[in-house]
N, C-alpha and C positions, 0 to 999 in steps of 0.2 A: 906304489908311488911313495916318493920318501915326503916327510912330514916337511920340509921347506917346501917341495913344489906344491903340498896340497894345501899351504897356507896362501901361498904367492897364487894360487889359482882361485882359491876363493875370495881373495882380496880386488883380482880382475874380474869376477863376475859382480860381484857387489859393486865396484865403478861400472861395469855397463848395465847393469838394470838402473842404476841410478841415470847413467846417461839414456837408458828409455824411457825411463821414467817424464824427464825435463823434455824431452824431446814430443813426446807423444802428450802431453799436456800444452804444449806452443804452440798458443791459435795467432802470433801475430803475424801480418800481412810481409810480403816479398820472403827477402832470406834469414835465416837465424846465423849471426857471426859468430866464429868459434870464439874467442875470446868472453864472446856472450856466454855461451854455452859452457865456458868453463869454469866463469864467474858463477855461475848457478849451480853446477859440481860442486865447485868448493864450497859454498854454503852451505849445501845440502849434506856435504860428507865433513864438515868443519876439517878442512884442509888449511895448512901454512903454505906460503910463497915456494917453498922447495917441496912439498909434494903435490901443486899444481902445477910447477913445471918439470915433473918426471912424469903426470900422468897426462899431459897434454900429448906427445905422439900416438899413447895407444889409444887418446878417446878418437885423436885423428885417424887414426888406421879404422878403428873400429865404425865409425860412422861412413867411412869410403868404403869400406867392405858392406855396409850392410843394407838388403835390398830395398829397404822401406825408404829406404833414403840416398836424395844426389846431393852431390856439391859440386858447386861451381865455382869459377876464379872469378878476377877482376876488381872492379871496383864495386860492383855491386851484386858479388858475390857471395856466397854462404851457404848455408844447409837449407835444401828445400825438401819435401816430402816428393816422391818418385811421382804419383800419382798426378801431383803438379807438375812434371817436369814436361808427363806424357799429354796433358791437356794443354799445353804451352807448345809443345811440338805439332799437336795435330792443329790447331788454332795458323800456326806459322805455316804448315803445311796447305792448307786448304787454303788460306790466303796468297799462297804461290800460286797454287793453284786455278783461282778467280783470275789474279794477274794476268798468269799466260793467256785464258782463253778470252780477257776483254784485248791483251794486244792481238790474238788471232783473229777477235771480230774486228778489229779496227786496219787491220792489215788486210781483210778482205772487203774491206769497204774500200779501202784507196786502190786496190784490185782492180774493181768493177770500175767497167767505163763509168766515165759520168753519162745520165741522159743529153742526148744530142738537143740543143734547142733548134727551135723551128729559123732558118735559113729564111730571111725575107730579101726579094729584090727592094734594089731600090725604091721602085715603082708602086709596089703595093704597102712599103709603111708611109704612114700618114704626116706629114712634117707640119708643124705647127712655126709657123711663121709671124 
């Protein structure tokens, strides 16, 4: 390898151990935001405004590639630990799951006849006059 790729490669392992580093120390609740995430890079790496925005795609690539970790979109979207993602999946799941079988009990309760009530003649209820 010629000595530009084996600077420009140690320069990207050094940003992502640093992004495992911030990542793998983040105990706070729901998602962590990229922007978050990058903020804390460039502290950590004492980066300027133009080398946080050249290294913002690869921290991106690099956190979607890697399997400790999801990210999701939307609004309250971000970097979450896999680990969560799978305990959120099976949580959603088994609660589908609950679902369907209280609508199957409640679908065989309207099923079943109702109990017939007891048929009185006229004659034999009692009329309070």
């Amino acid at each position: 390898m010629s000595d530009t790729i084996q600077t420009i490669t140690e320069r990207l392992v050094e940003m992502f151990q640093v992004t495992d580093q911030i990542l793998n120390s983040w105990e706070g609740d729901g998602n962590l935001q990229f922007p978050n995430l990058m903020s804390m890079v460039a502290l950590k790496m004492n980066w300027n405004e133009k080398q946080v925005k050249e290294s913002d795609p690869l921290i991106r690539y690099y956190v979607r590639n890697n399997p400790e970790w999801h990210v999701t979109r939307g609004a309250h979207g971000g970097i979450m630990r896999a680990a969560d993602r799978q305990k959120k999946q099976q949580v959603q799941a088994e609660k589908a799951a609950l679902k369907l079988q209280m609508k199957a009990q409640i679908e065989g309760k309207q099923s079943t006849p109702a109990p017939e009530n007891e048929i009185f003649d006229d004659d034999d209820q009692e009329q309070d006059i």
